[in-house]
N, C-alpha and C positions, 0 to 999 in steps of 0.2 A: 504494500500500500504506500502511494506518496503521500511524504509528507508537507507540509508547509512550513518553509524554516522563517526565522528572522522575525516571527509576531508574536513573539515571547511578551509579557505584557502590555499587549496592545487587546482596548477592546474593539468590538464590528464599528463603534463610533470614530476610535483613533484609526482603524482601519480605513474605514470611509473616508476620512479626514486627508489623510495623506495621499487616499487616492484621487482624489479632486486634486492635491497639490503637484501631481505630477507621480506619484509612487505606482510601482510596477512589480506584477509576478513574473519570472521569469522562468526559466529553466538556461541547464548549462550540457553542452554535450561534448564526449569523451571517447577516446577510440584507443584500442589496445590491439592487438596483432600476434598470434603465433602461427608462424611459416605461413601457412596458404589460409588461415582464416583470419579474421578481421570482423570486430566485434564493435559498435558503434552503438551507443547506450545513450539514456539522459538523465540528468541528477534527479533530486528531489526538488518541488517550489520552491523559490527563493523570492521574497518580499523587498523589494526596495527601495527605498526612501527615492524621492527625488532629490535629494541635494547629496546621498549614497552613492560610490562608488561601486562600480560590479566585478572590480577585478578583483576586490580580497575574497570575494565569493565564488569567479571562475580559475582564479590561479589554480589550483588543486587541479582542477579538471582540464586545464591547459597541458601541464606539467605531466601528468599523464599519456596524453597525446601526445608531445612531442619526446618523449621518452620511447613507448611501446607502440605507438600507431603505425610508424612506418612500415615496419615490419614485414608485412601479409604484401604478396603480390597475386592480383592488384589493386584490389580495394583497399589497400592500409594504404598507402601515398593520395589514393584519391579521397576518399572516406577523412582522413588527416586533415587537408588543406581545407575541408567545407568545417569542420570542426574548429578546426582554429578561427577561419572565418567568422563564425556563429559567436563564438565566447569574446573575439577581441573584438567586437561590434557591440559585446552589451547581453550576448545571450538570448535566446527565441523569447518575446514577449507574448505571452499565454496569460496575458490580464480577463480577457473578455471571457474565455476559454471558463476560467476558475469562475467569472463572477455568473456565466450562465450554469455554471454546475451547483454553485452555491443556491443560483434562484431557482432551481429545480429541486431542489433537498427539500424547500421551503415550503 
């Protein structure tokens, strides 16, 4: 099950709050490599802030990639470059995503 990181005391109000101010759920993606397979995953939600950085959130998962991604031929070189892509850009914005799954719980 994902989870939702980063809304550790925050209630639906300071939630709402911040997302009117620009805050954002994201996700971060990751790719790892042995010989001919190549494995391309996504984290768990990450909440954050608009005046938030998103690097101290996808470094881990950067670092990753460029460690074990290459690896696999030939999806670990190609798989890699759209993963790197994705995390040094800020990571897949999946706000709408959460807030239409949250209105359907409801």
């Amino acid at each position: 099950m994902v989870q939702i990181k980063n809304i550790e005391g925050l209630s639906v109000d300071d939630i709402n709050k911040e997302l009117r101010n620009g805050a954002k759920f994201v996700v971060f993606q990751y790719c790892f490599s042995i010989v001919v397979m190549t494995f391309k995953r996504g984290s768990d939600i990450y909440f954050v802030k608009a005046d938030e950085s998103t690097v101290k959130h996808s470094i881990g998962y950067t670092l990753i990639t460029i460690l074990f991604g290459w690896w696999g031929f030939p999806w670990g070189p190609i798989y890699s470059v759209g993963v790197l892509y994705t995390n040094l850009s800020g990571g897949k914005d999946i706000t709408q995503e959460v807030l239409n799954s949250m209105n359907s719980k409801s």
